[in-house]
BAKOL-84144 format. One record per residue (C-alpha): residue in one letter; x, y, z. Coordinates in steps of 0.2 Angstrom, whole numbers, padded with zeros to 4 digits, always signed. Layout:
BEGIN
AXYZ...
//
This chain:
BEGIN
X+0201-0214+0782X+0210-0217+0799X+0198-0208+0808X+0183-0219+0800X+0193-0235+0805X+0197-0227+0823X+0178-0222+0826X+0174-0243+0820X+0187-0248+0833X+0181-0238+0845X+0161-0242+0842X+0167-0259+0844X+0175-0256+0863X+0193-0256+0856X+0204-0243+0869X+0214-0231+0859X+0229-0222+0868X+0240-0211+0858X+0256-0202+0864X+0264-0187+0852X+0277-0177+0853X+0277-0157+0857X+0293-0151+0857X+0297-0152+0837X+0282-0145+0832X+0277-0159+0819X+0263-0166+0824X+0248-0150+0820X+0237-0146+0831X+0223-0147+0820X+0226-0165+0818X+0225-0166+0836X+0208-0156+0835X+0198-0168+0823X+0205-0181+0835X+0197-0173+0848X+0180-0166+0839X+0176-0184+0830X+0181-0194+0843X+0179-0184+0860X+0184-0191+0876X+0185-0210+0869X+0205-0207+0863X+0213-0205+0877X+0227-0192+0869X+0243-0186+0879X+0261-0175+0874X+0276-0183+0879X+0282-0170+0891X+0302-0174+0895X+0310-0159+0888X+0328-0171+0892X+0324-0182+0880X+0319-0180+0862X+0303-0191+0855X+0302-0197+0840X+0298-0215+0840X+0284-0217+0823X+0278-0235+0830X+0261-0241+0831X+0256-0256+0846X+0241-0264+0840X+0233-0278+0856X+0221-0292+0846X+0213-0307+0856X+0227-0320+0854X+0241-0310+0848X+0251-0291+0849X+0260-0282+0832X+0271-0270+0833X+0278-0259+0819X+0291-0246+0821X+0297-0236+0806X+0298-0220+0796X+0279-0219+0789X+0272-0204+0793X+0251-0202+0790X+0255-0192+0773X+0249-0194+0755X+0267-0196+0748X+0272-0209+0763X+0255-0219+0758X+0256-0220+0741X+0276-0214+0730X+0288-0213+0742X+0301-0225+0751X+0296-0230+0768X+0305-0244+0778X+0298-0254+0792X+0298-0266+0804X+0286-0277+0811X+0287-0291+0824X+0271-0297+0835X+0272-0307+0853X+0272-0323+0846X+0287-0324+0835X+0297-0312+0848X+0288-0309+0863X+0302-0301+0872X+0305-0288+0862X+0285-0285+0860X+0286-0283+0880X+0301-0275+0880X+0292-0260+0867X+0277-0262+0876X+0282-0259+0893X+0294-0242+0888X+0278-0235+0879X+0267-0238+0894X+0281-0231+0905X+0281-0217+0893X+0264-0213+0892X+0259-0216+0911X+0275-0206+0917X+0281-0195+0905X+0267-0186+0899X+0252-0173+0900X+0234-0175+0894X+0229-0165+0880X+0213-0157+0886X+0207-0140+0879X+0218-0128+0886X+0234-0137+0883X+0229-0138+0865X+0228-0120+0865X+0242-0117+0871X+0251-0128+0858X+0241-0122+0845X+0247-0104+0850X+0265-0109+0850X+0264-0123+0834X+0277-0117+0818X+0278-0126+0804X+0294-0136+0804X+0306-0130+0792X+0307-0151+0784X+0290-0149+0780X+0292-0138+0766X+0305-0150+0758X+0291-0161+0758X+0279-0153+0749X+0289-0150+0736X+0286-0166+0732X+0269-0169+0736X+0266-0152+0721X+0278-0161+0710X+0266-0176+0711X+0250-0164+0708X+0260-0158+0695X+0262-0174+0685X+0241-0178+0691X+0231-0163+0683X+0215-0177+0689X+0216-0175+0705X+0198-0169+0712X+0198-0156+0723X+0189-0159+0740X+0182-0145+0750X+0185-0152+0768X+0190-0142+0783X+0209-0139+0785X+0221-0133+0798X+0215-0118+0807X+0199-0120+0801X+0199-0138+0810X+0202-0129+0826X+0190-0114+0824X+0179-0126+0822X+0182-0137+0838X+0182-0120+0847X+0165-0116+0839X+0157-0132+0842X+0165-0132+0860X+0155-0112+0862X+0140-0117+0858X+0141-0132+0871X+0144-0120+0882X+0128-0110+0879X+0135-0096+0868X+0124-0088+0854X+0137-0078+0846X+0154-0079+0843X+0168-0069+0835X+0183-0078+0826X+0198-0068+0822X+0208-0076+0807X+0219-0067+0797X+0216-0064+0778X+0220-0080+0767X+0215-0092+0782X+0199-0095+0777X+0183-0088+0787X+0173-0089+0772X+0174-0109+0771X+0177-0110+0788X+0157-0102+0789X+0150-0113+0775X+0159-0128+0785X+0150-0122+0803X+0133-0117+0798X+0133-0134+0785X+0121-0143+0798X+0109-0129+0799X+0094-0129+0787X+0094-0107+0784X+0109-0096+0784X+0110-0077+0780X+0127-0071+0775X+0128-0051+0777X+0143-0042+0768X+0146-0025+0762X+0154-0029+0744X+0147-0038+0729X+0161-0048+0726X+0161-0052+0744X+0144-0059+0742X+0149-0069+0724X+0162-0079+0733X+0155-0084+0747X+0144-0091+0737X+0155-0101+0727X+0161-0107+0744X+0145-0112+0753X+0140-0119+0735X+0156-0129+0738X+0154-0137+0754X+0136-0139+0753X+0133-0145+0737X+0118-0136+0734X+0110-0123+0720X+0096-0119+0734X+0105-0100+0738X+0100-0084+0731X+0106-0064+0735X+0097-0049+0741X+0104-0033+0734X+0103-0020+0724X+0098-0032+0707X+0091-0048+0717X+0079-0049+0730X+0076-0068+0733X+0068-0075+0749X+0063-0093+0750X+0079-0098+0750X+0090-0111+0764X+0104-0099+0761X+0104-0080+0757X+0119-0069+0750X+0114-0051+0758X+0121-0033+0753X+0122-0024+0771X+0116-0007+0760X+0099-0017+0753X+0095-0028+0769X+0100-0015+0780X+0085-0005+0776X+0069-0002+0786X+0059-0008+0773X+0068-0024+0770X+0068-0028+0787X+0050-0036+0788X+0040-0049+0789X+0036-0045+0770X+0053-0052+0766X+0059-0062+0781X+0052-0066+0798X+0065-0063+0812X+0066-0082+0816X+0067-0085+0796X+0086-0090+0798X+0095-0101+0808X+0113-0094+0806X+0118-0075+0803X+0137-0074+0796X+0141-0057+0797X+0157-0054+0786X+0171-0040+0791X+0164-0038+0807X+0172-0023+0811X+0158-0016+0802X+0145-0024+0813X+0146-0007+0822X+0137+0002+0809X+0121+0009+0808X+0115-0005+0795X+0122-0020+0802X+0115-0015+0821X+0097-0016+0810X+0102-0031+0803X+0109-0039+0818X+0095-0032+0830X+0082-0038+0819X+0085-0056+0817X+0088-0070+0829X+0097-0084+0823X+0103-0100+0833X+0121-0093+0831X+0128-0078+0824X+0145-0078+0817X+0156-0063+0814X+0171-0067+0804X+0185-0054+0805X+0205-0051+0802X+0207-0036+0809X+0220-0034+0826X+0208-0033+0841X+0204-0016+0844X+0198-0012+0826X+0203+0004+0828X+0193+0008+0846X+0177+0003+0838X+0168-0009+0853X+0162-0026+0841X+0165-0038+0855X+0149-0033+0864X+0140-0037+0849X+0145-0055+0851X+0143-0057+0870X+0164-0054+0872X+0163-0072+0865X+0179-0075+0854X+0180-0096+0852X+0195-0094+0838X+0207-0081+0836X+0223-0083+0825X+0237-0068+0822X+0246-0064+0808X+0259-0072+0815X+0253-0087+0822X+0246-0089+0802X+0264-0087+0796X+0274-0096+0808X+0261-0112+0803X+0263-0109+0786X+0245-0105+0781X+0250-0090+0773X+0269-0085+0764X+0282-0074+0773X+0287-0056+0770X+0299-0047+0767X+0297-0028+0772X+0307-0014+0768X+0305+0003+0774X+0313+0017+0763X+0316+0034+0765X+0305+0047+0758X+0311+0066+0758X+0294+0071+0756X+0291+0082+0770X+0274+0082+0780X+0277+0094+0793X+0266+0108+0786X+0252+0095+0780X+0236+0096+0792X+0227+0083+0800X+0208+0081+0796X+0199+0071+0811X+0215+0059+0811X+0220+0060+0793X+0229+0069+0781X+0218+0083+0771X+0218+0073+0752X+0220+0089+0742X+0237+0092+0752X+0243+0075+0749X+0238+0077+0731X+0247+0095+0731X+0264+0085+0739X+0266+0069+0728X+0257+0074+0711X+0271+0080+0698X+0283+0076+0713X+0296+0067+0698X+0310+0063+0712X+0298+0053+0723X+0290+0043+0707X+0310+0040+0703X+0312+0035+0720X+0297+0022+0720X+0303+0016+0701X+0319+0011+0709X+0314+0000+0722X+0299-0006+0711X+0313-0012+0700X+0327-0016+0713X+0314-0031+0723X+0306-0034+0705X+0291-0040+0703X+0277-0052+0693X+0262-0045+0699X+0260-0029+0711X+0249-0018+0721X+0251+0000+0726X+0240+0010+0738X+0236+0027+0735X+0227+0042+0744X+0218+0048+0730X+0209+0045+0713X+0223+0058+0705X+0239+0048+0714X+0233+0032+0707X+0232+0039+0689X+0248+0049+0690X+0257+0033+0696X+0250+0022+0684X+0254+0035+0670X+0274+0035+0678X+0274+0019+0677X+0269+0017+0661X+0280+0029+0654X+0295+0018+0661X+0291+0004+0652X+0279-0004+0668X+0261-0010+0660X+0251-0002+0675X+0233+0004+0677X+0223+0013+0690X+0208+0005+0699X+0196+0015+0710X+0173+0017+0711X+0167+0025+0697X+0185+0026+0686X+0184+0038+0670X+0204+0042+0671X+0215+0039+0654X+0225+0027+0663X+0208+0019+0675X+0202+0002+0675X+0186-0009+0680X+0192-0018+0694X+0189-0038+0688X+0195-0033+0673X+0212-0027+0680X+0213-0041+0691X+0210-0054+0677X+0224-0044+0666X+0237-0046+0682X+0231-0065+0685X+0237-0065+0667X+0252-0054+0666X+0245-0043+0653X+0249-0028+0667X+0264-0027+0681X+0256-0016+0692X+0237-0011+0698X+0238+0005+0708X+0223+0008+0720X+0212+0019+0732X+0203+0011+0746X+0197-0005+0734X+0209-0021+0739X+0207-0018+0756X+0194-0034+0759X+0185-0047+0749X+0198-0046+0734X+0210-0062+0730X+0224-0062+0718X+0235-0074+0728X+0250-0072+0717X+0254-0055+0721X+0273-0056+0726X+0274-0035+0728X+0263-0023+0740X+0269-0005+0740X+0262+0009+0753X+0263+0024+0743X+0254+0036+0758X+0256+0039+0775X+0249+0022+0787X+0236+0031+0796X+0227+0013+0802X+0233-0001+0811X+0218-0011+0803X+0221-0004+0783X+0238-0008+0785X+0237-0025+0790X+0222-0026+0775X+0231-0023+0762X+0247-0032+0767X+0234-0045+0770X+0231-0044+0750X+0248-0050+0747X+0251-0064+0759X+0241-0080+0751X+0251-0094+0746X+0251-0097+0728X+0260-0109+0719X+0276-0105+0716X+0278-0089+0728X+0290-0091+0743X+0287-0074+0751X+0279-0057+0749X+0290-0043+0743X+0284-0024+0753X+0290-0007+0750X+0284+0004+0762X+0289+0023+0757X+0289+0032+0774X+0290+0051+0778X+0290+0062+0796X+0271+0059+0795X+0262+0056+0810X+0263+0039+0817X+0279+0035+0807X+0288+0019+0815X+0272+0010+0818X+0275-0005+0806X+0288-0014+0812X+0277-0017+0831X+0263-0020+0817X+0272-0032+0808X+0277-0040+0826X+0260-0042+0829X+0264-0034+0846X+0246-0027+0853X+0254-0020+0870X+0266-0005+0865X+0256+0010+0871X+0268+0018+0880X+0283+0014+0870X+0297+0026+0867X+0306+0023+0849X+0309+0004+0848X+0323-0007+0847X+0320-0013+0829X+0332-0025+0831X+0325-0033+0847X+0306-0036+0840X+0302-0053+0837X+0294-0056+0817X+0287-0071+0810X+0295-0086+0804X+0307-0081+0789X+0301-0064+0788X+0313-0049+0786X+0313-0032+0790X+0323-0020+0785X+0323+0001+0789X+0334+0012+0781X+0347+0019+0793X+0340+0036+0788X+0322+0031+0796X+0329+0026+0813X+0338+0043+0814X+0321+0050+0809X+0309+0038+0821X+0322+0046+0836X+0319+0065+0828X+0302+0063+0828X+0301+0054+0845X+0309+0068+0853X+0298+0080+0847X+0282+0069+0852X+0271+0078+0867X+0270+0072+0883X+0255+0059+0889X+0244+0069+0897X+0245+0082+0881X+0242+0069+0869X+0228+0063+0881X+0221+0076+0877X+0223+0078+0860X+0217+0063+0859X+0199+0069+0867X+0197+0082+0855X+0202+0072+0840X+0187+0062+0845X+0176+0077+0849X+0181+0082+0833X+0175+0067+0823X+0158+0068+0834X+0156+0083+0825X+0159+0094+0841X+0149+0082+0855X+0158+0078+0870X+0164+0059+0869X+0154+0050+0884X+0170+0037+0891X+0164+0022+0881X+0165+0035+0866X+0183+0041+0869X+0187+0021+0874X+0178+0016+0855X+0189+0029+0845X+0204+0033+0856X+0220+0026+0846X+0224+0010+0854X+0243+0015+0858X+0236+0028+0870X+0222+0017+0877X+0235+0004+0882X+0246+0018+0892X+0229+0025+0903X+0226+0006+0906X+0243+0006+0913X+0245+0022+0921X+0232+0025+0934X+0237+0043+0936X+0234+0049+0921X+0220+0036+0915X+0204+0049+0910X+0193+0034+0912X+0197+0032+0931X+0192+0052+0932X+0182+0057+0920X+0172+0070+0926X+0189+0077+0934X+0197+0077+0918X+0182+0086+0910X+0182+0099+0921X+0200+0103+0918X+0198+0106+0901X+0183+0115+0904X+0171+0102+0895X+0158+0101+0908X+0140+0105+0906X+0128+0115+0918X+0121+0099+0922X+0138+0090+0923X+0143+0106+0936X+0129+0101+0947X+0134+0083+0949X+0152+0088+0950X+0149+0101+0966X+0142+0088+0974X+0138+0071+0982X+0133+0064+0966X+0153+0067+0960X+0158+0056+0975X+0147+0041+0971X+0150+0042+0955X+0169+0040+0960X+0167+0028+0969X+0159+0016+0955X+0171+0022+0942X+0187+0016+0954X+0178+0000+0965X+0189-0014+0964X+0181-0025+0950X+0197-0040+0949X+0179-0051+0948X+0163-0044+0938X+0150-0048+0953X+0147-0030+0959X+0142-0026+0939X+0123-0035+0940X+0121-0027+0956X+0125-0009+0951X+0113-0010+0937X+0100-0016+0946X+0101+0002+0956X+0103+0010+0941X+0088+0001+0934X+0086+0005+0915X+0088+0024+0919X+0076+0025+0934X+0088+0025+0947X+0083+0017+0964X+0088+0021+0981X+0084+0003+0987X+0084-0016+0980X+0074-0031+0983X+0080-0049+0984X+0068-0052+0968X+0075-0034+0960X+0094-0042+0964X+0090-0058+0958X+0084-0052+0940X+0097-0043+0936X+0110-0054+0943X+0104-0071+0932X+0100-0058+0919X+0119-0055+0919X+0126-0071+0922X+0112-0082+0908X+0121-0069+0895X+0130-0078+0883X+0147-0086+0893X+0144-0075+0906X+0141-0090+0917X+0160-0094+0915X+0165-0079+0926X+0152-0085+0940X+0164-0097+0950X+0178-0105+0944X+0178-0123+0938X+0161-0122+0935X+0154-0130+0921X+0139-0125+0909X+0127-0141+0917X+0132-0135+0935X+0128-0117+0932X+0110-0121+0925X+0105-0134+0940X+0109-0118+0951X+0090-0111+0963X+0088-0094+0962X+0091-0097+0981X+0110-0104+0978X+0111-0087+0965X+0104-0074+0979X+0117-0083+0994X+0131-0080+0981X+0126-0060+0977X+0125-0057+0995X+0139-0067+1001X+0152-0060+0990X+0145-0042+0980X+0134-0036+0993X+0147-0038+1006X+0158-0031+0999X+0150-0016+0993X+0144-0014+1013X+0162-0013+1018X+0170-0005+1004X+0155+0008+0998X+0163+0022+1006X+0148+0023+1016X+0136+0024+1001X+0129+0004+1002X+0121+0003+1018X+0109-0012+1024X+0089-0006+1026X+0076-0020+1032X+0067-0032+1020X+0079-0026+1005X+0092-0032+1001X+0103-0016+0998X+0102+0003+1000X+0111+0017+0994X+0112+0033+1007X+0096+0042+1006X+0105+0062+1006X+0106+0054+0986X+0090+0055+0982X+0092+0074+0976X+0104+0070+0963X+0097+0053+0956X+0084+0064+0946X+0097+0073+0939X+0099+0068+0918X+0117+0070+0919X+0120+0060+0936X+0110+0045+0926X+0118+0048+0910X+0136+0045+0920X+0131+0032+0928X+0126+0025+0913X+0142+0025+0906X+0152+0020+0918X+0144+0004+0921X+0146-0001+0901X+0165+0006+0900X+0167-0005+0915X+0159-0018+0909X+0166-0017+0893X+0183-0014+0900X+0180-0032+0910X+0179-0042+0897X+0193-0032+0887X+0206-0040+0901X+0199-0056+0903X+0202-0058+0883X+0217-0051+0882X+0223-0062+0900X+0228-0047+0907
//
């Protein structure tokens, strides 16, 4: 309603200035987003910005023909201070006491022209990224439920809300901008599924593409929601409609070659793809699916920390992420409850447990836990220690859920075991075991690999990690299934039963949502920074242990290179090209080669290979000779700006390497570059989208030659020399090589790590 009246005043030429504080926090930043996506640039919106001073004045100036009103009190825009609750204020206009109307006027103009900063999109960021939710706030919601409670009429109304207000301005503001993808990074319970329905609500067709059923069933309970429509169908293993403006896809079903066809749906049939979990997207399936269609927008919604794991999903978005929110961030606003981690100490010993391609061998884990009656007592004792309603457990194994469910249930705890195709004495269909602990008919559902995504019990007070954490992104996952706010539950209760596994220690950084602590020695638990009213506790025990094991870890450069075969391994013994080593490399290590230039593989590969003795015939050729310098030399160039990219693939040339380019040759390849999604944005700074597309090809050719070509000229060791009527020329005495598969295949993958590795520090701001 205040936004309907504001949009009236302003239709009718009334100025609007508003002046908020920053410094409390109380004013949310995605208030100040619908602001600024209904109403744009008509408001003119500012932040007090004297950190001296506190602000909280709660008046409001209103400027008629004839006359000026003033009210200052303690009514805040709420549903409690609108309708129940005590408010007092006072109003005066500039008739009945025009001094005191001047004398609040004039301080509010001092205050607004003086004292403050516009909010424009990137000071709104920043306060976004820095916004908690005052501590005040949750007094008063206790009465805003307690009036809900005595209202059971109230209608529900499925409107954006909080972070998906400002995913939503961000995603608006993208496509402004040119982009045709984008990625938003929320953390489970945030919302991405209504926050899709709620983007893709002006477009007339919308594919959504997820890998679970259940996935697929409530999404369409969302979209149904927000769009108020029965014109949707699903296309799976049971259903394959067409025809319809929105389409629920299984990735296993659509994902098929014979699906993906005219037959079913033309390529253009949809105007918005969602693609859910999108650390999937790099999948064989969703490649299809993604290659195949070509939407307006394509939206991947994901929760996962921003590596997922190595695996490379920004470039399937264009590097284009409009919305992120952490774990943290989510917390500290309130979106989602606080938790309260507890690592405990586990005797069990893993030392002589072997690692299969990064993870433990199953029937080892099974041999060390199953019948192990001191660890179920352990667990038991916590389990009743933090007490709990309703509770997951996560197990390695069909056996380990069974046996826990069966200990449990011999000490009095109501569990069952859920994992695919259950037949166990103690198993149980997964609905059904979720229904029975919505319900309290059970205490406890242990699980293997099946609450990671898509699964909601939001009253779950009690997550417990009952096998090593092998995963940054499962870890997060399945806390993730615990974290929802329901009503009732102040905070999540997490036993994490930890060993002298590998990677033991990880958590607490996890937990932090610290993404930089590659080249970390055994923290200072007691100097990491957690969420609002989270706590963390460790058994003394476990820091002893986290130093032991720290002790014994291997230097860099061996764990480099364990690292290499780890990833040989899992490509089933091929040598990992760079951006295959980049994509699965553990992200602790990848952070220290980013930082240590000496040891970083990425800056040496083919050096690296050779020392390990991992070079080919081929790759021997290339490394004897010339073609190991120039390679070298476009693996190290300086690239603090991307403009030398679009001019070293032009040479390269889609594999048919040339020795010499034209201005026409440059010219493709650089707009090719640059009209790619936001690339634009990296073309000159302060550019905006209209400037960029009024640009001649004659202004784009006088900026490659003035600033890439030069440079590559001077800095080319030699390599990039000038040669009449082109516009750049590599050395002829590499003509030899250019022919060579391997030569071609290295440069190859240099420009894409390097590429890749661009956008990677101009997301991350480093």
């Amino acid at each position: 309603m205040i936004l309907k009246d504001l949009k009236a005043a302003l239709d009718r030429g009334v100025q609007v200035r508003i002046l908020t504080g920053n410094y409390l926090g109380i004013t949310q930043p995605s208030a100040l987003c619908l602001i600024k996506k209904e109403l744009g640039n008509r408001v003119d919106l500012r932040f007090y910005n004297d950190k001296e001073r506190s602000f909280h004045p709660k008046s409001y100036i209103f400027h008629y023909e004839n006359v000026g009103e003033i009210y200052v009190g303690s009514s805040n825009i709420s549903r409690s201070a609108l309708t129940s609750g005590i408010e007092w204020n006072y109003r005066f206009n500039s008739l009945g006491d025009k001094k005191n109307f001047n004398m609040f006027y004039d301080t509010f103009v001092d205050l607004f022209e003086n004292h403050s900063i516009i909010i424009d999109d990137e000071e709104l960021t920043r306060y976004s990224k820095t916004w908690h939710k005052p501590a005040v706030s949750k007094d008063l919601a206790k009465y805003d439920n307690a009036e809900d409670d005595a209202d059971t009429k109230v209608e529900v109304l499925f409107q954006p809300r909080g972070a998906q207000i400002e995913a939503l301005y961000a995603l608006e503001d993208s496509r402004m901008e040119g982009a045709t993808k984008g990625l938003v990074q929320a953390a489970t319970g945030v919302g991405k599924t209504y926050l899709a329905a709620f983007d893709s609500a002006k477009y007339e067709r919308v594919l959504f593409v997820a890998h679970r059923e259940e996935i697929l069933k409530q999404a369409a309970v969302s979209f149904k929601n927000v769009r108020h429509s029965e014109d949707y169908g699903f296309f799976n293993g049971k259903q394959k409609d067409t025809g319809k403006s929105v389409i629920f896809a299984s990735v296993a079903t659509l994902g098929r070659h014979e699906y993906l066809s005219e037959e079913f749906f033309a390529p253009d049939y949809f105007d918005y793809l969602v693609i859910d979990e999108f650390h999937h997207a790099v999948n064989d399936q969703y490649q299809r699916i993604v290659n195949y269609f070509k939407p307006q927008f394509l939206l991947g919604l994901t929760a996962t920390p921003e590596r997922m794991d190595g695996k490379n999903i920004y470039e399937i978005c264009d590097y284009n992420v409009p919305y992120e929110i952490s774990l943290k961030e989510a917390i500290n606003k309130g979106i989602l409850v606080p938790f309260h981690y507890y690592g405990i100490y586990d005797e069990t010993d893993y030392s002589s447990l072997h690692l299969v391609k990064g993870r433990y061998d199953e029937k080892e884990l099974n041999e060390t836990y199953i019948g192990n009656v001191k660890r179920y007592d352990l667990i038991y004792k916590y389990y009743m220690k933090y007490r709990s309603k309703r509770a997951l457990g996560f197990c390695c194994s069909r056996q380990h859920a069974e046996e826990m469910a069966k200990e449990f249930c011999i000490r009095g705890i109501e569990s069952v075991a859920v994992y695919s195709n259950a037949d166990g004495e103690f198993s149980e269909d997964r609905d059904k075991a979720i229904e029975k602990l919505k319900n309290q008919e059970i205490k406890v559902i242990f699980s293997v690999d099946m609450f990671n995504e898509g699964v909601d019990i939001d009253a779950l007070d009690m997550v417990m990690f009952l096998r090593p954490t092998e995963s940054p992104i499962v870890f997060l996952q399945q806390l993730g299934r615990g974290l929802r706010t329901s009503k009732g539950k102040e905070y999540l209760n997490v036993l994490d039963f930890i060993g002298n596994y590998e990677k033991a220690g990880r958590a607490p950084l996890l937990l932090s949502g610290d993404k930089n602590f590659g080249d970390r020695t055994t923290p200072n638990f007691f100097d990491i920074e957690y969420p609002d009213d989270c706590i963390v506790d460790f058994a003394m025990r476990l820091i002893d242990l986290f130093k032991e094991l720290d002790k014994k870890s291997l230097s860099i450069k061996e764990r480099i290179k364990q690292e290499f075969y780890r990833v040989k391994e899992l490509l089933n013994g091929k040598v990992p090209t760079r951006m295959e080593l980049f994509t699965y490399m553990d992200d602790d290590i990848y952070q220290y080669c980013i930082k240590h230039a000496k040891e970083n593989p990425f800056r040496r590969y083919m050096e690296f290979l050779n020392e390990i003795h991992e070079l080919s015939a081929d790759e021997e050729k290339v490394y004897s000779g010339i073609g190991r310098e120039f390679l070298s030399l476009i693996e190290t160039t300086d690239m603090q700006k991307v403009y030398k990219m679009p001019i070293l693939y032009s040479f390269y040339n889609d594999g048919d390497l040339r020795l010499m380019v034209t201005d026409d040759e440059v010219l493709y390849d650089w707009k090719k570059f640059f009209d790619n999604g936001t690339n634009w944005k990296d073309f000159a700074a302060d550019i905006s989208y209209g400037d960029y597309k009024a640009m001649t090809d004659r202004q784009h050719l006088s900026k490659a030659k003035s600033m890439p070509i030069k440079y590559l000229k001077a800095s080319g060791k030699g390599f990039f020399i000038e040669k009449e009527e082109y516009a750049l020329a590599i050395r002829e005495d590499l003509e030899e090589i250019i022919g060579n598969e391997a030569f071609k295949n290295h440069m190859k993958d240099i420009l894409e790590y390097r590429t890749m590795e661009y956008y990677r520090r101009r997301y991350t701001g480093e």
